[in-house]
VEXFILO-136373 format. One record per residue (C-alpha): residue number from 1; residue in one letter; chain; x, y, z. Coordinates in Angstrom, 1 decimal. Layout:
BEGIN
[NUM,A,A,[X,Y,Z]],
...
// end
This chain:
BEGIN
[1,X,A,[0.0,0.0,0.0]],
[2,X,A,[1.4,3.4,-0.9]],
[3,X,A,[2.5,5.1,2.4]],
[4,X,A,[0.9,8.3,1.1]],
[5,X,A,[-2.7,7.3,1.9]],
[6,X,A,[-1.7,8.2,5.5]],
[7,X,A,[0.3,11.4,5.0]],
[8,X,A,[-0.7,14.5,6.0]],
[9,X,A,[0.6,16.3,2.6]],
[10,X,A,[-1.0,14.0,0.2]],
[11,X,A,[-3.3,16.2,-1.5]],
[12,X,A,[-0.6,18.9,-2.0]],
[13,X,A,[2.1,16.6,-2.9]],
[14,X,A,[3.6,16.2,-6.7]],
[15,X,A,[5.1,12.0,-6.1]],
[16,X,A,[1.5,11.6,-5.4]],
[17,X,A,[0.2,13.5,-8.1]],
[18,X,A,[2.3,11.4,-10.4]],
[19,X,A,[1.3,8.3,-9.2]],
[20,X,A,[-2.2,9.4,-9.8]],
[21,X,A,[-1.0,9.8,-13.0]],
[22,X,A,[0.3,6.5,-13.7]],
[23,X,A,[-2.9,5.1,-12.4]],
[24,X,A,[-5.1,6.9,-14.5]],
[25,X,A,[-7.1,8.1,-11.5]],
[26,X,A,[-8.3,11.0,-10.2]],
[27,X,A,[-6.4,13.9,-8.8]],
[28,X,A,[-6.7,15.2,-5.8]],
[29,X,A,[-5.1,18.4,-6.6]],
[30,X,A,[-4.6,19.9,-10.2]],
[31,X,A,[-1.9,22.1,-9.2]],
[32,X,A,[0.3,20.1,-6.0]],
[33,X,A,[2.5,22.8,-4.5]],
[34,X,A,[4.3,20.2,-2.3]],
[35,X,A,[7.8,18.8,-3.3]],
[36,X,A,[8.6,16.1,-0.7]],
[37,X,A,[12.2,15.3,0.2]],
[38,X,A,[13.5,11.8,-0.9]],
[39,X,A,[10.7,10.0,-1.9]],
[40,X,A,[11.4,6.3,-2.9]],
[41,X,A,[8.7,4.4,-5.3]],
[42,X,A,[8.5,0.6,-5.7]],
[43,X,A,[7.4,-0.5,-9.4]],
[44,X,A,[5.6,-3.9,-9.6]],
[45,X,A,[5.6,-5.3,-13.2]],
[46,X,A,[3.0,-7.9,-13.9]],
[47,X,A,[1.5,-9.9,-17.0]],
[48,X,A,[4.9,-9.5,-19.1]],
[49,X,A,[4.9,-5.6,-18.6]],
[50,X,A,[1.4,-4.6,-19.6]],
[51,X,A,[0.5,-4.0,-16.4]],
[52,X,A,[2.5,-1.5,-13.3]],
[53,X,A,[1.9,-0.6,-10.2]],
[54,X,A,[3.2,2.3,-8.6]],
[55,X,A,[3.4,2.7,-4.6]],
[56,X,A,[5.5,5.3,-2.7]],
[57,X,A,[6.8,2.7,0.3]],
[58,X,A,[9.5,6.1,1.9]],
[59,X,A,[9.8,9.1,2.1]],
[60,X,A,[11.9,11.9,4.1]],
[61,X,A,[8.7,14.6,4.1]],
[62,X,A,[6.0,11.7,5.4]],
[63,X,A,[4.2,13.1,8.4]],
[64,X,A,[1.8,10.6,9.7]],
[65,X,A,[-1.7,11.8,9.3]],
[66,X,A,[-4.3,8.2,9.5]],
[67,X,A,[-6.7,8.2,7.4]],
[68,X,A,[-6.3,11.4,5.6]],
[69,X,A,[-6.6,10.5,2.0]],
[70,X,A,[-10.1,8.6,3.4]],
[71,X,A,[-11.3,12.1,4.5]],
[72,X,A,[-10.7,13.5,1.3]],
[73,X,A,[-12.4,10.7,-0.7]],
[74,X,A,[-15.3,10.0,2.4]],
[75,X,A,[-16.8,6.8,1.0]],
[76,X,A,[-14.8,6.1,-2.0]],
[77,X,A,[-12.1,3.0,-1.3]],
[78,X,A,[-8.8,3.8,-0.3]],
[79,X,A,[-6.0,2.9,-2.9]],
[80,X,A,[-4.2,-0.4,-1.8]],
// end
């Protein structure tokens, strides 16, 4: 699960916005003013490269806010 879900700077943050992007989902800021420090992204390839997931698993800026993105999106599922 991408660590950002729980971060406090998620809907200001451009890692997150380009992960969105990846994803093809929606964002949750058209214009992310946040640059984090040091961000590190895992890349899962599956089904001989067609498919990728994208999940931020560290980064320097994270500040621990549960359940933030949920507030954001109320009653739309969380991104795993």
């Amino acid at each position: 699960m991408c660590l950002c879900v729980n971060c406090a700077y998620v809907d200001r943050c451009e890692t997150y916005y380009e992960v969105e992007e990846r994803h093809s989902q929606p964002h949750l800021t058209q214009d992310p003013d946040f640059t984090p420090l040091h961000p590190v992204i895992n890349v899962n390839i599956r089904n001989h490269g067609r498919e990728m997931e994208w999940d931020v698993v560290g980064c320097q800026s994270f500040k621990l806010d549960m359940g933030h993105w949920a507030r954001i999106r109320p009653g739309l599922a969380v991104p795993t």
